[in-house]
TILUM-844351 format. One line per field, with one value per residue (C-alpha): y, z, x; residue number from 1; residue in one letter; chain. Coordinates in nm, 3 decimals, always signed. Example, Ala and Ser with C-alpha at 12.3 -4.5 7.8 and 13.67 -1.06 7.14 Angstrom:
2
north (-0.450 -0.106)
up (+0.780 +0.714)
east (+1.230 +1.367)
nr (1 2)
rest (A S)
kette (A A)
***
This chain:
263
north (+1.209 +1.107 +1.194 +1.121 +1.091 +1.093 +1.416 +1.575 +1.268 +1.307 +0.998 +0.985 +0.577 +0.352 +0.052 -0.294 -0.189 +0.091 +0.327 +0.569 +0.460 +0.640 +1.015 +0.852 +0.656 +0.664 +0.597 +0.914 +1.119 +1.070 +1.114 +1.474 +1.625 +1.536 +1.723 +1.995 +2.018 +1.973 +2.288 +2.479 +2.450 +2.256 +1.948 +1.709 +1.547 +1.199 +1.008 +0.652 +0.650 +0.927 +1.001 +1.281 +1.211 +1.496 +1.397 +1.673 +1.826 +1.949 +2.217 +2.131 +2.086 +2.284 +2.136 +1.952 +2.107 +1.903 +1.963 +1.799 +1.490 +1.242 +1.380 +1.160 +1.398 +1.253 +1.320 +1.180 +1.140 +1.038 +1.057 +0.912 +0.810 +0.846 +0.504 +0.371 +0.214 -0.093 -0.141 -0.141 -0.529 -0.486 -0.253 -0.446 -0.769 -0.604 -0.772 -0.524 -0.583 -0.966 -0.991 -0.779 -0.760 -0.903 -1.102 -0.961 -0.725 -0.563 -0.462 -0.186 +0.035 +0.362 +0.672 +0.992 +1.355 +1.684 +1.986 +2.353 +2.674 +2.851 +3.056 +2.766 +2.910 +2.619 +2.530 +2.859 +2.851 +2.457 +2.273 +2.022 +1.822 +1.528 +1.248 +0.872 +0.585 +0.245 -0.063 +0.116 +0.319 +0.707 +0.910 +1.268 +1.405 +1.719 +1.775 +2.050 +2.117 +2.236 +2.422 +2.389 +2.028 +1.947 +1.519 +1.590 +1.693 +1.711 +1.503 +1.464 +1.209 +1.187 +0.936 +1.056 +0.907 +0.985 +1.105 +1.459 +1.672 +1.757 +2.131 +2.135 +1.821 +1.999 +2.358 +2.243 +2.183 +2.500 +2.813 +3.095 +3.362 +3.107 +2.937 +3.282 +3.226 +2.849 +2.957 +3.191 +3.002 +2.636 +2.373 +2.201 +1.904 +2.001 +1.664 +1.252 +0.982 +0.671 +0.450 +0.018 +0.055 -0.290 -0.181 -0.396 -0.327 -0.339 -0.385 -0.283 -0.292 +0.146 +0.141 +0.051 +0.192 +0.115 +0.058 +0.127 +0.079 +0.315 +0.245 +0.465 +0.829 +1.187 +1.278 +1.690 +1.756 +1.662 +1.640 +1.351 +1.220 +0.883 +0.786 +0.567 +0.605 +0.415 +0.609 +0.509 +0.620 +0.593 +0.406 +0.391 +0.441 +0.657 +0.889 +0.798 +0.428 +0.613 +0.706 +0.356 +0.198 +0.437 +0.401 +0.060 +0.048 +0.313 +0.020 -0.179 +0.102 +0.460 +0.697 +1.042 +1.128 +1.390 +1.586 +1.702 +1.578 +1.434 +1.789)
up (-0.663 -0.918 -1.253 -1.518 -1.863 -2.003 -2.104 -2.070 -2.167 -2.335 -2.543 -2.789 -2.683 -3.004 -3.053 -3.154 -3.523 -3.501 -3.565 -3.241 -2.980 -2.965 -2.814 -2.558 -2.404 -2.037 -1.868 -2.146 -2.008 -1.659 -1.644 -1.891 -1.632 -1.337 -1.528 -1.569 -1.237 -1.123 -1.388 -1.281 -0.858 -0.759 -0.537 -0.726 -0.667 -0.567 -0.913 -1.081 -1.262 -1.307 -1.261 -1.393 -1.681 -1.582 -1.609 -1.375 -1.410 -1.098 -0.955 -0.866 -0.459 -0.264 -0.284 +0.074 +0.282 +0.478 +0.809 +0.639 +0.537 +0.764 +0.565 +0.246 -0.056 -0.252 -0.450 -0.536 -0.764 -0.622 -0.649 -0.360 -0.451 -0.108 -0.078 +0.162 +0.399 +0.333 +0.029 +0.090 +0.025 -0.266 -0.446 -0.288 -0.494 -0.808 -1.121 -1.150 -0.799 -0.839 -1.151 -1.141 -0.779 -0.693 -0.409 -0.093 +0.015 +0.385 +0.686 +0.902 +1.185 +1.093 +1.387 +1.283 +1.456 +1.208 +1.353 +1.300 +1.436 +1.646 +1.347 +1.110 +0.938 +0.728 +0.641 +0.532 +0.281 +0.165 +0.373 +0.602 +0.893 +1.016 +1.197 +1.185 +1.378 +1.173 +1.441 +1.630 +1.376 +1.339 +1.033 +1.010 +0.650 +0.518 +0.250 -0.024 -0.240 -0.581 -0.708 -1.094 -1.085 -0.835 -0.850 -0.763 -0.477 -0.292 +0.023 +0.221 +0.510 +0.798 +1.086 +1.427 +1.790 +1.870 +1.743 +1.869 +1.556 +1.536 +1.375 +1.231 +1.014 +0.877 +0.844 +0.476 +0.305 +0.467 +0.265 +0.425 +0.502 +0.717 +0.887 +1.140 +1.252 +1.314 +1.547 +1.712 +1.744 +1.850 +1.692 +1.816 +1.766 +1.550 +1.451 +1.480 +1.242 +1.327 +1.019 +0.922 +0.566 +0.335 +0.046 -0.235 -0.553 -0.868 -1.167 -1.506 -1.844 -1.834 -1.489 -1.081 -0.831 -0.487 -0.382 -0.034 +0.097 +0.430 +0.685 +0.993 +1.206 +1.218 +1.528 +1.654 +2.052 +2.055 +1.734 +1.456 +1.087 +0.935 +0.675 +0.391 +0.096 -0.182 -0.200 -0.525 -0.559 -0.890 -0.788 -1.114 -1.541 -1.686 -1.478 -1.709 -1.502 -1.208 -1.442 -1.562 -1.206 -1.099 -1.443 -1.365 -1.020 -1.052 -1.268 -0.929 -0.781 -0.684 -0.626 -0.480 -0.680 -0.465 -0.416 -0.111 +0.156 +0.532 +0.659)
east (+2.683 +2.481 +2.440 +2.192 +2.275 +1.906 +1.786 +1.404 +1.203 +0.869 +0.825 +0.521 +0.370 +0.444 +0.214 +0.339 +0.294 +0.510 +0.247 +0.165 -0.012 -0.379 -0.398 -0.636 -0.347 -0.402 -0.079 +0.028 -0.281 -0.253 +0.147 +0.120 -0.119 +0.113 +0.375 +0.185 +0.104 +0.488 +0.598 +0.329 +0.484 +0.102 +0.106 -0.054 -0.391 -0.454 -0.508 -0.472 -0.155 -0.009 +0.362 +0.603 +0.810 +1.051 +1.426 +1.559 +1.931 +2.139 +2.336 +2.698 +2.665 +2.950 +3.250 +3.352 +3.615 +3.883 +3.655 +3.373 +3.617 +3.378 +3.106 +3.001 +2.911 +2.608 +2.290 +1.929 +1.702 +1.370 +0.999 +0.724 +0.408 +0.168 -0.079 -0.347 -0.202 -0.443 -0.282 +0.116 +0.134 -0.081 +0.190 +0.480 +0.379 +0.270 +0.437 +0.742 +0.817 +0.788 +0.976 +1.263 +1.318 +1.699 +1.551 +1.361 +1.510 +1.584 +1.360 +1.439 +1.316 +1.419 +1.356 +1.491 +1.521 +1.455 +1.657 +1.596 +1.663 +1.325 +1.310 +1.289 +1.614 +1.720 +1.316 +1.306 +1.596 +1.488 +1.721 +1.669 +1.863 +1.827 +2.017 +1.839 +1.908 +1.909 +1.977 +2.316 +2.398 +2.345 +2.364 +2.308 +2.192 +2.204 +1.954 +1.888 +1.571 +1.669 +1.300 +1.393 +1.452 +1.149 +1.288 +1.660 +1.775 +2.182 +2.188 +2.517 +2.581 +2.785 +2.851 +2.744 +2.737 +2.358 +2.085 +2.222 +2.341 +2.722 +2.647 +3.027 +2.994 +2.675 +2.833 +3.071 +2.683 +2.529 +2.534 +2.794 +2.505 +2.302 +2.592 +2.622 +2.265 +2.277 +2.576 +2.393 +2.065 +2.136 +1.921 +1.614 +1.436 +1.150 +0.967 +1.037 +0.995 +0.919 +0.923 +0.946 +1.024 +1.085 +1.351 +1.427 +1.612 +1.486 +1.715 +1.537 +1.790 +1.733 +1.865 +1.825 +1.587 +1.567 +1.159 +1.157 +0.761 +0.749 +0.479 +0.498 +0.412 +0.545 +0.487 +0.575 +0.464 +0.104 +0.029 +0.088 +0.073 +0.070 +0.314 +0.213 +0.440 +0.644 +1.010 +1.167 +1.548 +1.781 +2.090 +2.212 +2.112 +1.848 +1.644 +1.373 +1.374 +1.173 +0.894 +0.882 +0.890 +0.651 +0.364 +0.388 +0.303 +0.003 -0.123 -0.188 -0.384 -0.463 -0.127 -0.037 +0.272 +0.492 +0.813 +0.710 +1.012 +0.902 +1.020)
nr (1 2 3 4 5 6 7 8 9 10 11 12 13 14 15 16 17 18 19 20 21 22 23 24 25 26 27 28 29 30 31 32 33 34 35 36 37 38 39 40 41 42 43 44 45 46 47 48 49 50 51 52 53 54 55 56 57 58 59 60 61 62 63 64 65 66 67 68 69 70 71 72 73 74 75 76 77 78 79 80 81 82 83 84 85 86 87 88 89 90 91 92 93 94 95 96 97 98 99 100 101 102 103 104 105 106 107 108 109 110 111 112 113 114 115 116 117 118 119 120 121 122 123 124 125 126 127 128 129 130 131 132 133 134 135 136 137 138 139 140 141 142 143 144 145 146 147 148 149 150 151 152 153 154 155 156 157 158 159 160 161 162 163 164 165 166 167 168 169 170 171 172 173 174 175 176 177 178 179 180 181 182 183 184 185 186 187 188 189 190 191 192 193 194 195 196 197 198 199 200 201 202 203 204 205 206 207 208 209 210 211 212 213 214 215 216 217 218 219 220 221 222 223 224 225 226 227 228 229 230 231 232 233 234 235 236 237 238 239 240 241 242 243 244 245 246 247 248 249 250 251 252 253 254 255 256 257 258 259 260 261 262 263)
rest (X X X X X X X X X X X X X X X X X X X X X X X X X X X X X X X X X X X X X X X X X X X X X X X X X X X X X X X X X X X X X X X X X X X X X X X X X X X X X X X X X X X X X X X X X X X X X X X X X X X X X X X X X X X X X X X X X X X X X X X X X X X X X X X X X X X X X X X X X X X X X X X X X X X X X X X X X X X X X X X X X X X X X X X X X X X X X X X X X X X X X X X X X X X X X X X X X X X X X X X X X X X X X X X X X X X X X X X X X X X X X X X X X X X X X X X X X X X X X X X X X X X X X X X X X X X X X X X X X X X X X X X)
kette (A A A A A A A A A A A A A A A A A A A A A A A A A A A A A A A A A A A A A A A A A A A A A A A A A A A A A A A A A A A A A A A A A A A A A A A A A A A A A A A A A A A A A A A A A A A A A A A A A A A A A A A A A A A A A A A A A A A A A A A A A A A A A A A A A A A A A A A A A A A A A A A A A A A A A A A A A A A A A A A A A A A A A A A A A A A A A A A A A A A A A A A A A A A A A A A A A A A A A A A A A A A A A A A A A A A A A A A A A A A A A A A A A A A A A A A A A A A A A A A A A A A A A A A A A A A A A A A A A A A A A A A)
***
């Protein structure tokens, strides 16, 4: 799981002088009113720049039981910034990228399967199941939306044989009054994603984030949406190192900051 050890950050901009940086600061304009709109439970609009400076805390997840010993307990910290799709290779070679990348990183096809019951029981109580196939491997993830702390979120993963889900690795992360249902309502396929996504690592001296650049569809019976997003994840270090990957990109171009998940 991880932790951050940064608290809230809301830094006032400080100019070479020492002196504060003017009121008028964009990147300080731009990233306030994204806050604002995460506190106040909007989706943000699309705008140049602006990125939330909210260091999120988390819930304890439940703890894993020996059934769920396959199961890998973990957490994220994440933010996605939507782009035009015309402009991926733009963002992946802006300066941040270019200078603190570790190299070049790794190019997979991702295709993943979202499960739910017909009544949309674990949508409906912000959780989410999926189980992705990378190359010949297939991981099924359990995933849990905490509202107070709209960039942090519990994920737990689990080895599988297909990209069928095995409900009783899942059950040890699913809360006690929902688990009844899912036995009594079987899960079905609900929506695929079909995803190439370039990650590379970027080491900063407040932390890591992995910059994964995801090009690809969403596709549910007939009907279909194009994916065009930068993922940014905190490996390690301050929480405070996704704002400052994220400013910095928004400086190559127009950005749809969201916490909004694929489900």
């Amino acid at each position: 799981m991880l932790k951050s050890d940064a608290t809230p950050v809301r830094k006032t901009p400080v100019a070479p002088d020492g002196n504060p940086a003017p009121k008028d600061n964009k990147r300080t304009q731009v990233a306030a009113g994204f806050l604002r709109q995460i506190e106040d439970g909007a989706e943000p609009a699309n705008v140049e720049g602006a990125v939330s400076d909210q260091t999120p805390s988390q819930d304890a997840p439940p703890a894993p039981t020996q059934s769920s010993a396959a199961a890998r307990p973990a957490g994220e910290i994440e933010l996605k910034l939507i782009v035009d799709a015309d402009r991926m290779a733009h963002f992946n070679a802006a300066p941040v990228i270019a200078a603190h990348a570790r190299n070049k990183g790794s190019r997979k096809h991702l295709k993943s399967v979202y499960y739910d019951t017909p009544e949309r029981a674990l949508r409906r109580n912000g959780l989410s199941l999926r189980v992705r196939q990378s190359g010949t491997r297939f991981v099924q993830t359990v995933k849990t939306e905490a509202l107070e702390d709209p960039l942090r979120r519990g994920e737990w993963e689990a080895s599988v044989p297909s990209l069928a889900p095995d409900l009783a690795l899942a059950m040890p992360f699913i809360p006690e009054k929902l688990r009844s249902s899912l036995e009594a309502h079987p899960l079905e396929a609900i929506f695929t994603a079909d995803v190439h996504r370039h990650a590379r690592m970027i080491d900063l001296p407040t932390g890591t984030v992995e910059v994964a650049f995801d090009q690809g569809e969403l596709t549910a019976g007939d009907r279909s949406l194009p994916v065009s997003e930068i993922e940014l994840e905190l490996k390690s270090g301050s929480a405070s190192t996704i704002y400052e990957v994220a400013l910095l990109l928004a400086e190559q171009g127009a950005v749809k900051p969201s916490i909004r998940t694929k489900s």
